[in-house]
Phi, psi and omega in degrees: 000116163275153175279170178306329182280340182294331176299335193283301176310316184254020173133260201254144162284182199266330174294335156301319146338251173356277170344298222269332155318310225249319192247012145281309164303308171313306201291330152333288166353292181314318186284007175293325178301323202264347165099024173233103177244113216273318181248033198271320182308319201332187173263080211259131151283164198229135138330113200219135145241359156256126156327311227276346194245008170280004159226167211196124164280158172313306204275149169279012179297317201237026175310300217270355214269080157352149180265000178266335201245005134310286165292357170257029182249330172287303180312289188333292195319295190318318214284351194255000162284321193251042166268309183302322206261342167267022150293304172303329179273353167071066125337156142261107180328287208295316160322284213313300171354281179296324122350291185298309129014297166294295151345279159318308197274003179278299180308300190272355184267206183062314220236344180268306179293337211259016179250355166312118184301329184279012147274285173309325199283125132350196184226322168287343192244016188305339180297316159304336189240033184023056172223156208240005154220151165241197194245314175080037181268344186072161191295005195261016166308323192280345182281309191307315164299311157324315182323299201268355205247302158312322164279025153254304144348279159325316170293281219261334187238058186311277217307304179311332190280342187296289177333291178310328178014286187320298192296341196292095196231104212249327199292304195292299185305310159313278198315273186311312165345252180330310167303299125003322195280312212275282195334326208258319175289355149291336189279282178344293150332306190278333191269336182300341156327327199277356174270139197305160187286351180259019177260324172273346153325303182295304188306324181298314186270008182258332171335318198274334177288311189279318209283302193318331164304298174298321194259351174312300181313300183297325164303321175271344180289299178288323161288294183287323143293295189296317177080055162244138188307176173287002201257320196267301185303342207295304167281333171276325191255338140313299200296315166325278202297334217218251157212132179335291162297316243240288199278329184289333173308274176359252187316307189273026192247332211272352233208335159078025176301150176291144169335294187306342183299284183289355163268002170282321168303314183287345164292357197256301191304319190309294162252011176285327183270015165282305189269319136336325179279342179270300196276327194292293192315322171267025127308300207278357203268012175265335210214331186248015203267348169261022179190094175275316191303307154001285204286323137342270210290000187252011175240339173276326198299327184267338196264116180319320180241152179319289183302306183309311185297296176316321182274012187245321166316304182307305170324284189314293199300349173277312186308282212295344171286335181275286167318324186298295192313322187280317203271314188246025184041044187252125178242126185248115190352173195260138165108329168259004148296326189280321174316285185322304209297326189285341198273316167307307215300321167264005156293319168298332171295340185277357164278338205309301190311285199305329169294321179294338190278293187317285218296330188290325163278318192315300178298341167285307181272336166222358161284320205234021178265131172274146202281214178059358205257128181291152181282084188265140175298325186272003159263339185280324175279322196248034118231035172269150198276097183300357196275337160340296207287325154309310179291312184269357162309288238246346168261231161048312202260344170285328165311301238292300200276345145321311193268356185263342197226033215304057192239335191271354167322307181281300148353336208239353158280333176257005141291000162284282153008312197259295171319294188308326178306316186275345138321313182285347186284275207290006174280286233280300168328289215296347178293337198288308193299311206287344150311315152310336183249356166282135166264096182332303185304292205284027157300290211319294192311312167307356199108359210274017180252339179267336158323330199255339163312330192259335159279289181325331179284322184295294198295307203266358211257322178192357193274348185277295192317318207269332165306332183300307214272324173263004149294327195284336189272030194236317202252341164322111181074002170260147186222140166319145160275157192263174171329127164082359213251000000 
């Protein structure tokens, strides 16, 4: 895998790349506003117990579209964008091809088994899929089976991961990812308008209140107990404090951390929020059912990852509606617990830019400035992570057109929608690919069983409680409306 400087000497950097991937793809997206929907054929996988009905195009435009001759319309697509793009990077084409190739079909037969419902399926929806247990990992399952299904290929199979070489591009697939990521959280962001104001208000100011907690804290935890560098703490009290991939990449791409640093972190983060996603929603719905928003907001705050936060929302809000309705006859709309958990979730997500721009100065001028050395703007621009720039780009302009136009919020979630398939195609690349480039000893060596010490310690030791505590002083005594209300 080459770095940016190697990339800058043989052409485009691969963070440059990314950008111009990622906002090609978003600007496709767009023309759905306009009634030309460009991406629609693409490919979504569904939560499945028939194979046969797991795949789909996104749009219901392309409804009559096999789900099969879908995904081989997505392949086609991806493989001839990022074929331009290892051209630009002066690649050898006729490798990556085949390569990539391989790749892809690795990757998504990865993101297919991890979407198998007695894996995947939620507790609210085991009744739709007539089955009576799940593992309840949600579709991000598919990344950690991709994870693990690269570090065997990588371990066990040299020759084969060396043939793949060209594609193991794992920076390049993360990176347009995370661009792409912000157009969705902006689309998002604009339909949570619709939620009263003192609920994005409350959310906003406990977001800034819990993130100034979380990452001190986890940081200090991890240097002063733990002994782990800064390469290491770095990504970890992002992924803790923020969202698990999507920051920990960031700040550590901001910070000039090895690749393999921040996705063991975002795997850690992943399945921790796995185990939050089982346990937290039957706490509040015992404990939280006379204060729901409370519970909400304690679920974007504490659950670590996107799907997992929204489905421990979704959870909470069926449990706890279901307890009001049993202990006080209160029936409370369908939806606004799980809202409150997305609408924090996506506030917190909206630190991702701004953290990376703070540590990329921090790290110029004082961690990694020698002294006597003047303080230059331009080490400061090249080692801030330009795909950033991509992500707040493409999060800018999807509020922007919510707020200027809210009648196309929904067009403009179901052009995020389309965009988004091709995130989750490069997030499942890229656990795969950097699984290729892991080495079991040297995890070993780095550390990753005291990374996970230190997560567990974080997480149960104060990141719930302090989440807990500022939901309750932000969201205390505000309630859903009720049915008919």
């Amino acid at each position: 895998m080459s770095n940016d400087a190697d990339n800058q000497r043989r052409g485009i950097s691969e963070d440059w790349l990314a950008v111009w991937l990622g906002l090609f793809i978003f600007a496709l997206s767009l023309a759905t506003l306009a009634g030309a929907d460009l991406l629609g054929w693409s490919v979504t996988t569904k939560v499945w117990t028939d194979i046969t009905k797991a795949l789909a195009p996104v749009s219901e435009a392309y409804a009559k579209l096999p789900g099969i001759v879908s995904l081989l319309a997505t392949y086609v697509f991806v493989l001839a964008l990022t074929t331009l793009g290892a051209a630009a990077l002066r690649a050898n084409v006729r490798r990556f091809v085949t390569a990539f190739t391989v790749i892809f079909w690795i990757s998504y037969a990865c993101w297919v088994v991890g979407s198998f419902a007695n894996i995947a399926a939620t507790s609210d929806k085991l009744a739709s899929f007539k089955i009576s247990w799940s593992l309840q990992l949600t579709a991000e399952a598919g990344f950690i089976v991709a994870l693990v299904a690269g570090l065997v290929v990588g371990n066990f199979l040299p020759r084969a991961s060396e043939a793949m070489r060209e594609a193991v591009r794992p920076e390049l697939y993360v990176k347009t990812a995370i661009v792409l990521l912000g157009g969705f959280f902006g689309a998002a962001a604009a339909a949570q308008l619709g939620l009263a104001k003192a609920v994005m208000f409350r959310g906003l100011c406990a977001i800034v209140e819990a993130y100034r907690m979380y990452w001190g804290l986890v940081y200090f935890v991890a240097r002063k107990f733990f002994k782990f560098p800064r390469e290491w703490a770095v990504p970890l009290a992002s992924g803790i404090s923020i969202c698990g991939v999507s920051a920990a990449i960031a700040t550590g791409a901001a910070i000039r951390a090895r690749p393999v640093v921040p996705i063991m972190v975002s795997s850690l983060v992943v399945i921790f929020a796995v185990v939050e996603l089982l346990v937290l929603p039957f706490v509040a719905q015992h404990f939280l059912y006379n204060e729901p928003m409370v519970a909400g907001a304690w679920m974007g705050l504490a659950v670590k990852t996107d799907g997992a936060a929204v489905a421990s929302g979704a959870v909470a809000d069926a449990l706890i509606r279901a307890q009001a309705l049993a202990v006080h006859g209160v029936r409370y709309q369908e939806g606004w617990i799980m809202n409150t958990a997305a609408a924090v979730k996506v506030f917190i997500d909206v630190f991702i830019g701004v953290w990376a721009f703070v540590l990329a100065v921090v790290w110029s001028t004082k961690i990694e400035r020698r002294e006597g050395d003047p303080v230059r703007v331009a080490e400061i621009w090249q080692r801030f992570p330009k795909f950033v720039l991509g992500y707040v780009l493409t999060f800018i302009v999807a509020l922007g057109i919510g707020l200027a136009a809210p009648t196309l919020v929904g067009k403009l979630k179901a052009a995020m929608n389309e965009a988004n398939v091709f995130r989750g195609i490069f997030f499942v690349m890229t656990f795969f690919t950097i699984g290729m480039v892991s080495n079991f000893k040297r995890l070993a060596e780095e550390g990753i069983g005291r990374l996970a010490l230190v997560y567990v310690v974080c997480l149960f030791g104060f990141i719930i409680w302090i989440g807990l505590g500022i939901s309750w002083i932000f969201f205390h005594g505000m309630k859903p409306p009720l049915v008919g209300g």
